[in-house]
N, C-alpha and C positions, 0 to 999 in steps of 0.2 A: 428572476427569469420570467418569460412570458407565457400565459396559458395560452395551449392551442392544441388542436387535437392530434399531434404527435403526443404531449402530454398526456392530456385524457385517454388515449390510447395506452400509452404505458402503465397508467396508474391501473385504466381495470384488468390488464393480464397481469398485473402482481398482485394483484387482491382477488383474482380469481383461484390465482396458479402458484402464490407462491406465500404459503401459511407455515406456521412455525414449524409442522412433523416438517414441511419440504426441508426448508433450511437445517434441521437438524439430520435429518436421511442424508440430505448431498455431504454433511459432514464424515458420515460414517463409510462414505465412501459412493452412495446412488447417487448417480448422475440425474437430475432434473430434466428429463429429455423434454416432457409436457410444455414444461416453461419454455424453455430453451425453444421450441420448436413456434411455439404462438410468439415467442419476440423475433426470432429468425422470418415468420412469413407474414408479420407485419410489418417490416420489413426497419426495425430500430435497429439491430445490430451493426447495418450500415447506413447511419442515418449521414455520416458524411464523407460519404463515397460519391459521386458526381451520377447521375443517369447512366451515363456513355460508358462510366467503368463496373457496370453492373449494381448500384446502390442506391438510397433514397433521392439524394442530393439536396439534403436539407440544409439548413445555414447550422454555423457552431454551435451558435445559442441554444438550438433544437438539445443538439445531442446532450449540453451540459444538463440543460436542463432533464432532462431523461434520467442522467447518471443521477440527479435528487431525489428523481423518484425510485429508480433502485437503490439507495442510500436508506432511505426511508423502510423499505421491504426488506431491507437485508439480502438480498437478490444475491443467492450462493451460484450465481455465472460469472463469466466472463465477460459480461456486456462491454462494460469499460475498454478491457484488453481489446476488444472485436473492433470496437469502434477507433480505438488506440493506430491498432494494425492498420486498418481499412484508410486511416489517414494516411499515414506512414505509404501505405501502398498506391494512395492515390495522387500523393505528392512526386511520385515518382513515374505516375501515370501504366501503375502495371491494376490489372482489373482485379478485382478480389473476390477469393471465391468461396464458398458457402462453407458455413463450420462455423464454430468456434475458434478461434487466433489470441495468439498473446504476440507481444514483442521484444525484443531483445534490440540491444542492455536498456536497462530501466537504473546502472549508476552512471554518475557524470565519468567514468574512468573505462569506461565499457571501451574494448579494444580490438574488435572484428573483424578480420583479415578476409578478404574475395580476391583469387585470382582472377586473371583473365578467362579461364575456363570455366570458373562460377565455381571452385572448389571454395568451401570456406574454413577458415581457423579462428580459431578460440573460443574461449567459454565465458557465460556470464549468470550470474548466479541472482538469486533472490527475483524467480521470473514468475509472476502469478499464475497457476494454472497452466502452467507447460504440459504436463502429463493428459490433461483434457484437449487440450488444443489440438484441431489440425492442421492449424499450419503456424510458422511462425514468420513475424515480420520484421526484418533484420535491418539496424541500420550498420549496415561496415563500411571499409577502406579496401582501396583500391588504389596505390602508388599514393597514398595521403587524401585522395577524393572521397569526399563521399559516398557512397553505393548502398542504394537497397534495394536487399533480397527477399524473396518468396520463397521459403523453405518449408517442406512438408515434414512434419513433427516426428512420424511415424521412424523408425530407427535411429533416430537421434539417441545419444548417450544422455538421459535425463536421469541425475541423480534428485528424489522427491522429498523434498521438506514440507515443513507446516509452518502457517502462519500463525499470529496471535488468535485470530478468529477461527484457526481451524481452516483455513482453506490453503491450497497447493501453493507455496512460493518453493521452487526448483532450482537446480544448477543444471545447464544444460551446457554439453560439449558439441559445439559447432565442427570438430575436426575431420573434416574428409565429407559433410555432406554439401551436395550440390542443389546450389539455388532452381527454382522452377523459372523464374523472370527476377529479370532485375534492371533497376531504370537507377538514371544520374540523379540523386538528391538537389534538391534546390540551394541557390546559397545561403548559407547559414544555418542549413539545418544537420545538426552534430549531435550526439549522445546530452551535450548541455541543454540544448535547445528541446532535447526529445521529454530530458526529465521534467522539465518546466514545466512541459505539456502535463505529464503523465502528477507532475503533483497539483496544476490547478484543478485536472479532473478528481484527485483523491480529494481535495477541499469540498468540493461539489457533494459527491457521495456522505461526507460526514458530516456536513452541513446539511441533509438528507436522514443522516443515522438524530440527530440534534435532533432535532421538528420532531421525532418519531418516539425518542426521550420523552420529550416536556410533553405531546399528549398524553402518551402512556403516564407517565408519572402523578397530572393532572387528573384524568380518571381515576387510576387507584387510590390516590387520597377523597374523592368525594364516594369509594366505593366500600372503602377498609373504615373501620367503624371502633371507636377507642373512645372508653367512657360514654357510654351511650349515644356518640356523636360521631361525623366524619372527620375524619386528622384533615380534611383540610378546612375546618373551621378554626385549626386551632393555629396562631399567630405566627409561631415559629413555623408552620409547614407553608403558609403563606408565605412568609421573609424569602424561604430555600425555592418555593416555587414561581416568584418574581424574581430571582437571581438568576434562576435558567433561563427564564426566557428573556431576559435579558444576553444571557449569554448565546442562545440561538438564534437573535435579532445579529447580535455584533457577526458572527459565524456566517451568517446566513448573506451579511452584506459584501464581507470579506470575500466571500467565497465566489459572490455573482462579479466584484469586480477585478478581479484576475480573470472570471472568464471574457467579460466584455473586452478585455484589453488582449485577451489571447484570439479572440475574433475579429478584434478589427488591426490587428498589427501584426499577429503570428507571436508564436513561441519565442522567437530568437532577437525580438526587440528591447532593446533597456528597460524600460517601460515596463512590460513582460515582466523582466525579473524583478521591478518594485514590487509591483500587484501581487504577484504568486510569491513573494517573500512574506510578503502583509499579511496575505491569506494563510500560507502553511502558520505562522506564529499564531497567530488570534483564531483559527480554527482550533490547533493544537491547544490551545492554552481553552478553549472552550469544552473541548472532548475533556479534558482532564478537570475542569469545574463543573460540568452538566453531569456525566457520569458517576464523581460524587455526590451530588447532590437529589440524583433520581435513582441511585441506591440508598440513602438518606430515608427517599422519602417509601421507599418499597419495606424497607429494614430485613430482616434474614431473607423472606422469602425474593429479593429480588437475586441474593446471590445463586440460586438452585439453579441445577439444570435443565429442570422440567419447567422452570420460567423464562418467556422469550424476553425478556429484558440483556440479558446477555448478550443476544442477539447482536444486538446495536453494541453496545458497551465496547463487546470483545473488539468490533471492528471498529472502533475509534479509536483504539487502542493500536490497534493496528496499520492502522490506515496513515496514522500521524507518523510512524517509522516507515511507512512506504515514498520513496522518491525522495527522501530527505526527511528528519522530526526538525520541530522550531529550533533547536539550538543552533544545526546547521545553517538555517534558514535565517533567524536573527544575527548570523556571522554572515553571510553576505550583504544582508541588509545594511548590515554596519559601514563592511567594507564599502559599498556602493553610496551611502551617501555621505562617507568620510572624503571618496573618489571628489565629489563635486564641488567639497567646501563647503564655509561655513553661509557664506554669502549667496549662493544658491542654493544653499537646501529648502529654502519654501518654495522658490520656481519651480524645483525640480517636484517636490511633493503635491504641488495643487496643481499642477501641468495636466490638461486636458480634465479638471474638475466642475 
């Protein structure tokens, strides 16, 4: 992704604002308002909201790349979700409005009813940060159409879960409340199309958690000191710590081109679903070899709580069951390029390479 001072922007309010007590306080339940409030009036939570609908209007690329560097921080917000929503709301051309937002459904099965009155039903479960949120961005149906709502979170029926990392993933009951605005969804934009989105952004983030591994991991071995020498002199901690970054180069590529193809095609292209297939499996498959192996190189002490190694860990752990883990991910991949044949599967793989 490309540096530019949306980036440089992000990185210094997470390394000003957002240090390990933060991330472990928002766990125990305190909201990060500091942070939250320097990312809300620097104006990244809607980086891609257009001007005219009240937001940055910056290109996709911006936003993904953002979500790396909160990936990197552990960034215990909702940035993702805000920026999530802010889409979802501006594709529908309803203006969005300040807070924190998540959106609803986040499974390909999500099944959201809106009358004509803007009454809504049903419910959808595993919604990050529902409980924090004020409002929520809803895609439903509408006589089979698509429709999205703007829903203010406040009396909503939100039963509260935890995620692996500790942060809010909720069931929220849609039943009886009424949308704020609500605009016609574009074609092709469905619950399938939505997750797509929502898991090329979780690759971003953890391909973000990655990077943040292998330094940390790298400093601790030239800092911890065994047999009168640093463990990273010694052979085998080398081997474990060129495997990671290895595994954060392949992570790190995967992950930029899902989003490039979800920027220049949208969510709902074929295409789309190669890239963010590629990406959730080889990110997923990274999180699970990098996190071994920079607890490896930590040994007891990276398991503690009182060390932010967890930090990242827990949310790649996490993050890879969010929107779909690789298993589901490498079953459509299958299916999609079984779809093609045997005779195009290199056109269809190196198309636009």
């Amino acid at each position: 992704m490309s540096d530019n001072i949306i980036v440089d922007t992000a990185t210094r309010i997470f390394a000003d604002l957002c240090e390990p007590q933060t991330v472990n306080a928002a766990e125990e339940g305190r909201w990060p308002e500091e942070l939250w409030n320097a990312l809300e009036e620097s104006g990244l939570t809607l980086t891609w909201v257009p001007d005219n609908l009240g937001g940055a209007g910056a290109e996709m690329a911006d936003g993904f790349a953002v979500l790396r560097v909160a990936g990197r921080f552990a960034a215990p917000v909702p940035l993702a979700e805000t920026l999530m929503a802010g889409w979802l709301l501006a594709e529908a051309g309803i203006s969005a409005p300040p807070g924190p937002m998540t959106v609803a459904p986040v499974h390909e099965d999500g099944n959201i009813q809106i009358s004509a009155d803007g009454k809504l039903r049903g419910r959808a479960r595993h919604i990050p940060f529902a409980r924090t949120a004020r409002h929520i961005a809803v895609l439903a149906k509408r006589g089979g159409a698509p429709i999205v709502a703007l829903v203010a979170a406040e009396g909503l029926n939100i039963r509260e879960g935890t995620s692996l990392a500790g942060e809010p993933q909720d069931t929220v009951n849609f039943d009886g409340a009424t949308a704020i605005g609500t605009g016609a969804a574009p074609a092709g934009l469905d619950p399938v199309a939505l997750a797509r989105l929502g898991a090329a952004m979780r690759t971003q983030q953890m391909a973000g958690a990655l990077e943040h591994i292998l330094d940390q991991s790298v400093q601790w071995s030239l800092d911890r000191v065994q047999f009168g020498r640093p463990i990273a002199k010694f052979q085998a901690v080398q081997h474990n710590l060129a495997t990671l970054a290895g595994e954060v180069a392949a992570a790190g590529a995967a992950a930029d081109g899902a989003a490039e193809t979800i920027a220049s095609e949208g969510p709902a292209s074929e295409r789309a679903l190669l890239d963010v297939a590629v990406a959730k499996v080889r990110v997923g498959e990274a999180a699970s070899n990098g996190a071994a192996i920079a607890h490896q190189v930590h040994g007891a002490m990276g398991f503690t709580y009182e060390h932010s190694l967890h930090h990242a860990t827990r949310r790649l752990w996490a993050w890879r069951e969010e929107f779909g883990n690789e298993t589901l991910w490498a079953g459509r991949l299958g299916r999609l390029i079984t779809e093609h044949g045997a005779d195009e599967l290199w056109p269809f793989i190196t198309q636009g390479t």
